[in-house]
N, C-alpha and C positions, 0 to 999 in steps of 0.2 A: 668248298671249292677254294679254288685258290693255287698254292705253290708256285714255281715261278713263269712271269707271269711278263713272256715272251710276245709280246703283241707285235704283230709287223709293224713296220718305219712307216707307213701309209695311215695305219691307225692314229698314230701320236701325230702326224702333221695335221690330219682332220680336226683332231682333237684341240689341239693348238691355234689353228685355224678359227673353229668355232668358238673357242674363249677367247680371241682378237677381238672376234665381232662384237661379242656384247661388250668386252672393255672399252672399243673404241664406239662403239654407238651411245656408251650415255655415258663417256668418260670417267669409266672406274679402274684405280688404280690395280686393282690387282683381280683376276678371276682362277679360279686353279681349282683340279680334279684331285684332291687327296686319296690316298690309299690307305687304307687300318691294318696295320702288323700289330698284330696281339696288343701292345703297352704304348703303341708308336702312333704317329702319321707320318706318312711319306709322300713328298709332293709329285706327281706323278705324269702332272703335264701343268703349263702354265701359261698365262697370258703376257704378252711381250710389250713391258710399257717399263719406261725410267724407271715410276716412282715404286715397278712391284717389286717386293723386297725379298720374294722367295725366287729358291734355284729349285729345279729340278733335281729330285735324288736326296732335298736336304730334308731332314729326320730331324722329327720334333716328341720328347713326350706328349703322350694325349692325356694327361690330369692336367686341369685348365685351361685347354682348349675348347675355342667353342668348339670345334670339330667332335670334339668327347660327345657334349649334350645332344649333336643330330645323331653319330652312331650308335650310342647306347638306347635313343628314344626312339630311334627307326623315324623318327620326323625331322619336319626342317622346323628352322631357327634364326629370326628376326634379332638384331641387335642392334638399334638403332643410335645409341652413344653409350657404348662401355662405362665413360667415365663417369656417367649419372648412375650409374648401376656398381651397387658394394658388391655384387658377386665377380665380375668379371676385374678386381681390383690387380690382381698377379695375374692375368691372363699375358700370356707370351706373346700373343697378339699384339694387344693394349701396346705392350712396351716396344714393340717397330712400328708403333706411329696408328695401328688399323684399330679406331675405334666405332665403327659401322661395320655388320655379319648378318649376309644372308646365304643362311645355306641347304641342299637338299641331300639325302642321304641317297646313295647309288648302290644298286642290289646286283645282287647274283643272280643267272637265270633259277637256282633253285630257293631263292629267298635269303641266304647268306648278304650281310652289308659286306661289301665291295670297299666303298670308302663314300666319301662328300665329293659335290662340287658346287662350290662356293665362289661368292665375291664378295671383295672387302673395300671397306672406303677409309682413308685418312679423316674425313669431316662425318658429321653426323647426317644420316641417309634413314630416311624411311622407308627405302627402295620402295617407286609406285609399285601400282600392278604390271604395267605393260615391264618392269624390269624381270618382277616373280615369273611370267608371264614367259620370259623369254628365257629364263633359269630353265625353270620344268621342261618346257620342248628340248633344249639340252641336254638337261639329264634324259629325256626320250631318250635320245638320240645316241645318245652313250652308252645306256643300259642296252641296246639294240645292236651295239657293237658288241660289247662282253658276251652277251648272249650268242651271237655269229662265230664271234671267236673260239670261244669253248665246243658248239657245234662242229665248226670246220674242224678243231685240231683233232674231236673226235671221231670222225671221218674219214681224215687223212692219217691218221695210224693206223687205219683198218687197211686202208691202200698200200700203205707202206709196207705191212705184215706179210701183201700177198705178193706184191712184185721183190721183195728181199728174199723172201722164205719160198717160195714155190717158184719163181721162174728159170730154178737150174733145174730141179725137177722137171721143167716144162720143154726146156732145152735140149734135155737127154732123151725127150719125145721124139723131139724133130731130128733127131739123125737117125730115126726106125722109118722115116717116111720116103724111103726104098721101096717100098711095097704099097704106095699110092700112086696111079695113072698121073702123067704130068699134069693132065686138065684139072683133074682136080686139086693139085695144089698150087695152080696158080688161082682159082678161084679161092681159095682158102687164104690165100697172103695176101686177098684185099685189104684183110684185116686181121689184124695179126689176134687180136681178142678171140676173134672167130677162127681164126685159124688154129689157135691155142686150143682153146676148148673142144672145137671138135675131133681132133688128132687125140687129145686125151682119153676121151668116150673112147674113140674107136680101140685106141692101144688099150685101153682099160679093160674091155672085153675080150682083148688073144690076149693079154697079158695079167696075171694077178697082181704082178707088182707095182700096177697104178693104181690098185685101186682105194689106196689107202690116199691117195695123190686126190684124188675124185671126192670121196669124201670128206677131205681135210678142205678145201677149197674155199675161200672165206665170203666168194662170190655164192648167189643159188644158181645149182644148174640143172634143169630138167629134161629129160630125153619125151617126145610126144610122137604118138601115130595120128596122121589127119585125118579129120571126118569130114568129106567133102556134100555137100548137096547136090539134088539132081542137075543142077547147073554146073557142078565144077567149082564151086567156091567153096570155099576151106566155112565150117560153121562149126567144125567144134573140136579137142583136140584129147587123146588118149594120153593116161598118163602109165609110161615104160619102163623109166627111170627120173631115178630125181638125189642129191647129195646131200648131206645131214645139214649143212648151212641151209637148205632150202626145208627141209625140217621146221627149221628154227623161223624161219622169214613166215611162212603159211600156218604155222601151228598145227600142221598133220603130222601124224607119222607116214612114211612111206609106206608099210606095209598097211595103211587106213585107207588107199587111194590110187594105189598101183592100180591099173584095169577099170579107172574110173573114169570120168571125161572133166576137162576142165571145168564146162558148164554146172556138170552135176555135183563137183565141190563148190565150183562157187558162181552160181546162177548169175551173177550181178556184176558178171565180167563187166567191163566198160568194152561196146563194141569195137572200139580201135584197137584193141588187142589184138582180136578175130583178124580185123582186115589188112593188121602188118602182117601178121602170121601166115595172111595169105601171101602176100609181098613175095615172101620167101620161096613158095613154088611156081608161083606165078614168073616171075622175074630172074630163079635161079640166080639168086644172088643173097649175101647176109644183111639184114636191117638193122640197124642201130638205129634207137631212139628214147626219147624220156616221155614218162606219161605217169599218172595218178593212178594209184588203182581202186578203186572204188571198195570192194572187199576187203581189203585191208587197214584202209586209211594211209595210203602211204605213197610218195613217187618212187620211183626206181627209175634204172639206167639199164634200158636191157639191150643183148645182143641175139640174135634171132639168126638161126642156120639151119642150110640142110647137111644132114647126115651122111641117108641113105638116100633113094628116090620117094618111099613113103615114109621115110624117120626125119625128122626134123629137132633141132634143142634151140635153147634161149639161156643163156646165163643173166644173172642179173644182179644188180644189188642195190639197197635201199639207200638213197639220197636224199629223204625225205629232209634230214636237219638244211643238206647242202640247199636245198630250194629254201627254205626257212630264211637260211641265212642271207642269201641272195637276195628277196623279198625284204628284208631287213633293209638289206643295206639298199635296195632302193627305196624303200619310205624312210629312210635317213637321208639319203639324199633328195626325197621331194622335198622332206622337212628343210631340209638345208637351200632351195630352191625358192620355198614357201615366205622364209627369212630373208632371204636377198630380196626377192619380188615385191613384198607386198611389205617390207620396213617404210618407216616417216624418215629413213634418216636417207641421205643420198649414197649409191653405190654404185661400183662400177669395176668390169672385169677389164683388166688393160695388158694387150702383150707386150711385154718389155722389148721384144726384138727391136719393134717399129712404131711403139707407143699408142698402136691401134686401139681402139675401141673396141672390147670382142663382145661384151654384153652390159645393159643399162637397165635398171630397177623404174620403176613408176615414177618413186620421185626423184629421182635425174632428171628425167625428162621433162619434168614440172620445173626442176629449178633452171635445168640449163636453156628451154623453151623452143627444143630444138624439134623435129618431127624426131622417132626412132629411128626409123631406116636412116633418118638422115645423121642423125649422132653415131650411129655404129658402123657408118663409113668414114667415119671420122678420125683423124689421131689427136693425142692429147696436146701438141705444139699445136693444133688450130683452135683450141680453146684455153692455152694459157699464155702469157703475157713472156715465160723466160724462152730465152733464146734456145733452138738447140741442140747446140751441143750440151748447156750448162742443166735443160732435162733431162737429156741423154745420161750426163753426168748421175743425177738425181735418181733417175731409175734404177741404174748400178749398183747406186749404195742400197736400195729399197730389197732389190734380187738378192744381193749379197746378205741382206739383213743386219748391214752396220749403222742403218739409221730407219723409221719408222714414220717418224712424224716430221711434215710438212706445213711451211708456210707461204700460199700460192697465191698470184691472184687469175681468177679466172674469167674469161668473157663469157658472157651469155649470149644467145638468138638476139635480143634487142641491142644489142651492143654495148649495155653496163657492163664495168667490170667489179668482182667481187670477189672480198679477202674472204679462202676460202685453207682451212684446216684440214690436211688430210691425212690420214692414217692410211698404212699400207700393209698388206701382209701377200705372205707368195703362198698359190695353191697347186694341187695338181690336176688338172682337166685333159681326158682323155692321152695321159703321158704330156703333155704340156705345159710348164708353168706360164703360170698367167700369174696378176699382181690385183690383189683382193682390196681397194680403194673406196675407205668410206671418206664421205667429204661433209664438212660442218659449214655453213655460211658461219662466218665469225664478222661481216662487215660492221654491223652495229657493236660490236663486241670493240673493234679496232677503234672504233670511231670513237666510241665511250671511254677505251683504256688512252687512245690518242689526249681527251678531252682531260683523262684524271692525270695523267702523265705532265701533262702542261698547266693544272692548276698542282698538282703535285710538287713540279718545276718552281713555280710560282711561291707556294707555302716554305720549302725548302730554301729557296732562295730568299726570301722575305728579308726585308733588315728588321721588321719586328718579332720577339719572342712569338711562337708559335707552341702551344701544347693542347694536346686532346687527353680526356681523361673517361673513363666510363661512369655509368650512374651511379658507382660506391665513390669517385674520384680518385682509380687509380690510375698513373697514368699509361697511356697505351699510343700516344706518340710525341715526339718533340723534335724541332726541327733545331738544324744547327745554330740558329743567331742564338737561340735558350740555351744552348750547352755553351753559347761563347759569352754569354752575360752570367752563370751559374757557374761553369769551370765543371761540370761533371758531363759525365759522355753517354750518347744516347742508351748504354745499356745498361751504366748506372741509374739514370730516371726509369726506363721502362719496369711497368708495374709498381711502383715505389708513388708514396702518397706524397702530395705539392707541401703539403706538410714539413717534409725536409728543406725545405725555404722559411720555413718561421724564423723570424728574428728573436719573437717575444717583445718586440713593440707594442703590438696590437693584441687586444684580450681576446678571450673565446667568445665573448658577447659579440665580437666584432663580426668573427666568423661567421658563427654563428647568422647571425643575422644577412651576411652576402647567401649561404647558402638557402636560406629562406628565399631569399629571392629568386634563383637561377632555377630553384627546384618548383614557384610557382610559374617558369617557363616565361620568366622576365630576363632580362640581357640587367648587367649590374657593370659598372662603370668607377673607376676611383684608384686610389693609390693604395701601394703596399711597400714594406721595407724589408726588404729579402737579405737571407744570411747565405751565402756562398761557400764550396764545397772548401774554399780554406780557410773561412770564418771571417772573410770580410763582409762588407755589405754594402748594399748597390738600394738606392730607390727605383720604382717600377708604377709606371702610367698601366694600368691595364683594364680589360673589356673581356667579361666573361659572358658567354652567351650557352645556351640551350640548341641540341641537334636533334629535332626533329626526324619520326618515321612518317612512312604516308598515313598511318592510324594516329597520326599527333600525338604521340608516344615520346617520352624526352629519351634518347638511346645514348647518348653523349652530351659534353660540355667542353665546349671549346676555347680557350682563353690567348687574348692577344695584349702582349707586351711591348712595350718600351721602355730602355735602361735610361732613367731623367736624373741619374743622380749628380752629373755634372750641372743640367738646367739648376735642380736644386741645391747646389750649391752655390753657382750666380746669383739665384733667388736670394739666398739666405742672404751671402754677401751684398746684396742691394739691399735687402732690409737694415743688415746691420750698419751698412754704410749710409743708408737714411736715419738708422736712428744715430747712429755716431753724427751724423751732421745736424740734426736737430739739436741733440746734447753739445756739441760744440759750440750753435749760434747760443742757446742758451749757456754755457762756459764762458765765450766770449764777450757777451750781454754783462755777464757776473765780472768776468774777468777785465774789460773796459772800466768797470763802475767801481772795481779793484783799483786798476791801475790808475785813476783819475785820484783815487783818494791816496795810494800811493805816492802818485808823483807829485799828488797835491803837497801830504804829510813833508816829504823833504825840502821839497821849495819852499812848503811855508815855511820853514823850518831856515833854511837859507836866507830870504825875504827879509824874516822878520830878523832872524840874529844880525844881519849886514846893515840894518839900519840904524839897533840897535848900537852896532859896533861905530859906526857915523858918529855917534851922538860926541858932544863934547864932556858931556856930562856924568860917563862913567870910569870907574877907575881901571886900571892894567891890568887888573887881576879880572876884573869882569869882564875886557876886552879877552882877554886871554878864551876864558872859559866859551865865552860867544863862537870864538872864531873855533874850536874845538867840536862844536855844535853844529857849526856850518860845515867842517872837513867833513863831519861821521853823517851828514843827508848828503853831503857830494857824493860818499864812495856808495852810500843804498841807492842812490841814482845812477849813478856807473854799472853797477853790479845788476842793476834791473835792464837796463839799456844792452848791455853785452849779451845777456841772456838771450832777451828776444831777436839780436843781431844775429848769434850762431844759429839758433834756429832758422832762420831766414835762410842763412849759406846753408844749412844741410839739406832744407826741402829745395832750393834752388839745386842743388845738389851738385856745390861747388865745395864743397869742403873734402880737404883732399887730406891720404895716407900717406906718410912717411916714416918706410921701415930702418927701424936701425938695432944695432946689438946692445943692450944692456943688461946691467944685472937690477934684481927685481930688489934686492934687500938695500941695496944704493938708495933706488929709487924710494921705498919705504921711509928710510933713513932722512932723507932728505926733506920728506915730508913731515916727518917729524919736528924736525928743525925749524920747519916754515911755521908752525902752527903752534911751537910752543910758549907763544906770548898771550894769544888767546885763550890757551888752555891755565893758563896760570891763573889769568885774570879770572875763569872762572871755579877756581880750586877745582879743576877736573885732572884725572889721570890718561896720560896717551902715549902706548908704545904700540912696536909692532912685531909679529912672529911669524918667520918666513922660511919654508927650508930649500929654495931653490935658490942652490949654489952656483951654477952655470950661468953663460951669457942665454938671452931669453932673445926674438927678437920679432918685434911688434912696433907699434908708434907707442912710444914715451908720452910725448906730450899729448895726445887724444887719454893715455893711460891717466894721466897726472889731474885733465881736465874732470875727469869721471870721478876720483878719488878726491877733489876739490869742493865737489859737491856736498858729495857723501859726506865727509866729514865736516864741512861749514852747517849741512842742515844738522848732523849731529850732534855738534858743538848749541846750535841753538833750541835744541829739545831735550838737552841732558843736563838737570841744578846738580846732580849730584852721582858719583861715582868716575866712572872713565868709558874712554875707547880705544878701540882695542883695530889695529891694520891686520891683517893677514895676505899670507901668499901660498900656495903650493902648484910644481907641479903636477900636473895628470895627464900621463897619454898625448904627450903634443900639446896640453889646454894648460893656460894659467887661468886657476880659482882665484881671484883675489875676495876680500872683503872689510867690509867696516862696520863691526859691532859696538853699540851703545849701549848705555843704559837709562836712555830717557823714558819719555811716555808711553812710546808704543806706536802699534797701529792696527788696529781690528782687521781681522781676516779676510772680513767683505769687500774690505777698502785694499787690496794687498795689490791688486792689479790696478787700481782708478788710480792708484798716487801716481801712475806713469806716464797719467793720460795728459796732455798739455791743457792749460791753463785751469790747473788741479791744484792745490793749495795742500799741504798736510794739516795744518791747523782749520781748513774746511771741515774735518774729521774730529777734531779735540774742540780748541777753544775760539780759534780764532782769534787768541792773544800773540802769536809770536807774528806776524806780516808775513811778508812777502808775495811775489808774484806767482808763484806753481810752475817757474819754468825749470826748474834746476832738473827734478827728477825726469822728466821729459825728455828734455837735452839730453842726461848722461844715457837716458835708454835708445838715441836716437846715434851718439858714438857707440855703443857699444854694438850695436846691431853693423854698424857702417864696418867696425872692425872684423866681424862675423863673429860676435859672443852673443852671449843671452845675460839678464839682469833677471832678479826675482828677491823678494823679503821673504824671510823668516822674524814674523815678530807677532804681541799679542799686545793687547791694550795693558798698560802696567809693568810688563813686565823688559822695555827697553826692542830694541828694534836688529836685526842683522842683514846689513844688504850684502847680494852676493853677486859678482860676476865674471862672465868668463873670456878670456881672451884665446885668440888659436896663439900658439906659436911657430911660427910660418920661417922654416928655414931658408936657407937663401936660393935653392933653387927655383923653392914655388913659386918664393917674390918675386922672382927675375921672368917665370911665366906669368903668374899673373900681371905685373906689370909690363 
């Protein structure tokens, strides 16, 4: 069976209809009647919901479809997650998202597969029973259609044959009925069937040339003589004539039963034959009617007349599929009746004209708590909250079929109201559309999504890092403050291991050991140093905790952040600024117990030569020498006194810039010149090498103070060789420096020489004096100018200090200052 495959527009709306219902009674995305063309499926009707992803008409190969395994196996077929299953890997299904299949195979009335009808789920479904449950009455219901279909279209070609092909034949009768009394042919045109048929008989016997008309006739028709009983009532009926269709209907030949009575071919009449048959003389008039006939097994549609005054015919022809069908199609409609009535889910027939209530399921009436008669004199604006016109609106779209699904709230008999989901589909009832409304309580559902919504709110908005990971730790949410401390965006983290935050601070032991803990369903607590998606890095307060099922099942891990890495930074810098001030009171302590022996060494030193020099008793030349003794501990008293001085102006922070233009090899040069008596006295070598030829322009004299230094402490740690000035410049910067070749200064110590009341010979011997303010100072100008200082040098092998000045042209000056 098969070929094309013309089903009336009535069929497909039923069809469609009925795959509405199951879709929206247990919310499945997709239900649909497939059809099998040899190599193919074709979608043939479908359920009306967003997420279904089939059209009707669209054509799919059938290798790889589940639809393959129900048609080829003549069975149905459970899929309850594709993706757990290596068979259904390429299924064409799988890849539009349907990885749940339940489907039944739908037959031809003579055993031929029709196609499937199926539903599919997006998530994983073990479809219950009451869903299977409701499949199967479906496919009933369908295969009961096909089966109708085919019946009727066979039927109705037999009709068609006779009223195309014989009724111009039949026509050219009636212009011979000239020769019929007028009475009798207007008893004849009550019915024109009847009037047909008898007019034929009669012209068929004065005439030959009907009577090929008579026997072609795709009706039976048989001519009888009545046999009346002593009472006058028709009891049995002679048979006179009869046409080869009727032949074929009885399985006699004519010439087997000519001159025979009805009874005595077929004893097991059903007595209402007899008594229409009487009808006919009785009433003078033709019968039409349907009835079974027991001998045969079969209905018929017969027409019953008189002829002559004792001839009488009956045309008739077998209906038997027609009643079949009919039959069908009311226990498809009980079934369909059976569904609305006695579902758990709420339903309701609504006329869109006036929003009436036409019909209500059991459980309507349980939900809405209303009596029935009283609910189905109701309309839907007395049990819903919107206004309306803004219903009225709503139903429009529903009729029209531009929108489906609804979100209501509606009153109930006790006066709650309740957020109710409605699905809609249009039917046809008795030529009426009406609007086919299943309703879902969603109240708890609202209340619950209300409830995730606002901790949702909550998590989302959070100022602490928020992420959720599952029991391998991938992660599977992360809320925005995490992507605004990490710098990567929610669909970079999702699915991606926390992993991607390692710094590599912390070792695998470490890990290791937190997940020990969360994974014995303990919450773990403590700090992390996270690397960020541009490779910075942030420290992190966090709290990782275990998510609990109702089976105390660990199903997730949740972790809550905070970015500390500024706190930790304060921290550090309060550590460091406590241990710097401990090491300073001890500095100080040292440096005190310094300067007492210091300031002691040149006073005494003063003291004793000036007394000395008092005496009357020494000569010129020993005066001499004394007071030469007293000059050189005045200027190390000077020289220690000035120092602690500046220092004082630059932490008061009164020591002031003055820019002016010079050239840098001047400035060299001149230093030179100042220094070279010192430098003699110690047979040491000092020039300088500069290539910045231009005006520079900076403070001179903060420059000169810093180079003062430098070269007084180099002059005193160098017996032998030279030093060396440099200049260049770089990019707006003057590099200046002062290389020696004295002692040195160990690596360790390359920053502490900077630190105030810091000694260099703290680090060597301890033989050459001084107070530890010089290096301090000049790092304390050089920073005020906005340069940096720093040594290049090694124990032995002489020392190189370096620093940098900006060169700040004159407009900057003029803003900055």
């Amino acid at each position: 069976m098969g070929g094309d495959l013309l089903f009336p527009e009535f069929i497909f709306t039923k069809w469609q209809e009925l795959l509405d219902l199951l879709s929206l009674t247990f919310n499945l995305p997709a239900t649909l009647i497939m059809h099998a063309n040899e190599d193919s499926m074709e979608v043939f009707a479908r359920s009306i919901n967003p997420e279904n992803p089939y059209r009707v008409g669209d054509s799919e190969k059938m290798a790889g479809l589940y639809c393959e395994t129900v048609v080829k196996s003549e069975s149905s077929l459970l899929v309850a997650n594709a993706l757990t299953d290596l068979d259904w890997v390429d299924n064409p299904d799988v890849k539009l998202g349907m990885i749940a299949y339940l489907g039944f195979p739908l037959m031809y009335p003579n055993g031929d597969v029709f196609g499937t009808i199926c539903t599919l789920d997006k998530k994983e479904n073990h479809f219950t029973k009451q869903i299977q449950e409701f499949l199967i009455k479906l496919k009933e219901i369908v295969e009961l259609d096909i089966a109708a279909y085919y019946s009727y279209e066979g039927a109705k070609n037999k009709v068609d044959h006779i009223s195309s092909d014989q009724l111009d034949h039949l026509s050219q009768v009636e212009r011979t009925m000239v020769n019929i009394e007028p009475n009798r042919q207007k008893e004849y045109y009550k019915n024109s069937n009847t009037y047909t048929t008898a007019m034929s008989i009669d012209l068929m016997e004065e005439d030959n040339k009907y009577k090929a008309l008579f026997s072609s006739m795709n009706s039976g028709l048989v001519v009888y003589e009545p046999i009346f009983d002593q009472n006058g009532n028709l009891c049995d009926a002679r048979y006179l004539d009869m046409n080869t269709r009727n032949e074929e209907l009885i399985g006699h030949k004519k010439e087997e039963i000519i001159g025979k009575t009805l009874l005595e071919v077929f004893p097991k009449t059903d007595a209402i034959w007899i008594s229409n048959f009487d009808q006919v003389f009785k009433k003078k008039i033709p019968i039409n009617f349907e009835s079974y006939y027991s001998p045969l097994g079969k209905y018929f549609s017969v027409s019953a007349f008189l002829i002559e005054e004792n001839v009488f015919a009956f045309s008739f022809h077998d209906i038997s599929e027609h009643v079949i069908v009919k039959q069908r199609l009311i226990d498809s409609e009980k079934k369909y009746k059976t569904l609305f009535n006695h579902s758990n889910t709420v339903m309701m027939l609504v006329d869109p004209k006036d929003s009436s209530i036409v019909d209500a399921n059991a459980s309507a009436i349980k939900f809405y708590g209303f009596p029935k008669k009283d609910l189905l004199s109701m309309k839907m604006i007395d049990i819903n909250n919107m206004t309306k016109e803004a219903l009225q609106h709503e139903i429009d779209l529903a009729v029209k079929k531009k929108k489906n699904h609804f979100q209501l709230k509606h009153r109930l008999a006790s006066g709650d109201v309740r957020d109710v989901e409605v699905y809609t589909g249009t039917l046809i009832s008795d030529g009426k559309t009406l609007l086919h409304s299943v309703i879902h309580d969603v109240t708890d559902r609202c209340l619950a999504l209300e409830k995730v919504n606002r901790l949702s709110m909550v998590v989302e908005q959070s100022p602490v890092a928020i992420m959720m990971t599952d029991i391998s730790g991938n992660i599977s949410y992360c809320n925005a403050k995490l992507c605004e401390y990490t710098g990567y965006s929610v669909d970079e983290m999702i699915g991606q291991n926390p992993s991607i935050l390692k710094s590599g601070k912390f070792s695998k032991k470490t890990y290791s050991k937190i997940w020990r803990t969360i994974l014995s369903g303990r919450k773990w607590k403590g700090e992390f140093y996270n690397k960020k998606k541009d490779g910075s890095f942030y420290w992190e307060s966090a709290t990782i905790a275990p998510i609990k099922n109702a089976k105390n099942e660990i199903v997730n891990f949740i972790k809550m952040g905070e970015d500390i890495t500024e706190r930790k930074r304060l921290e550090n810098q309060l550590l460091q600024s406590k241990l710097k001030a401990e090491e300073s009171d001890m500095l100080k302590s040292l440096f005190l117990a310094n300067l007492s022996h210091e300031l002691r060494t040149p006073l005494n030193g003063i003291m004793g030569f000036t007394n000395l020099m008092l005496s009357d008793d020494i000569s010129d030349k020993e005066r001499k020498e004394y007071g030469a003794f007293v000059e050189s501990s005045g200027n190390q008293l000077l020289t220690m006194m000035d120092g602690i001085l500046k220092l004082s102006v630059i932490e008061a922070g009164e020591m002031s810039v003055k820019y002016s233009s010079f050239r840098v090899n001047d400035l060299l040069n001149e230093i030179v010149n100042y220094y070279a008596k010192d430098i003699a006295n110690k047979k040491l070598n000092l020039h300088w090498d500069c290539d910045c030829q231009s005006l520079v322009r900076s403070d001179k004299k903060r420059i000169r103070q810093v180079f003062d230094i430098l070269i007084q402490n180099a002059i005193k740690f160098t017996e032998k060789g030279g030093i060396v000035l440099a200049a260049e410049c770089n990019n707006n910067m003057l590099v200046l420096s002062v290389k020696d070749t004295g002692i040195g200064i160990a690596a360790e110590n390359h920053t502490k020489v900077f630190e105030r009341f810091r000694q260099v010979d703290d680090y060597s011997t301890r033989e050459f004096g001084g107070t530890g303010l010089g290096l301090a100072l000049s790092k304390e100008i050089v920073t005020l100018l906005g340069g940096e200082i720093w040594i290049e040098s090694e124990v032995g092998k002489g020392a190189k200090f370096i620093f940098t000045i900006p060169n700040v042209d004159k407009n900057e000056h003029e803003h900055l200052s």
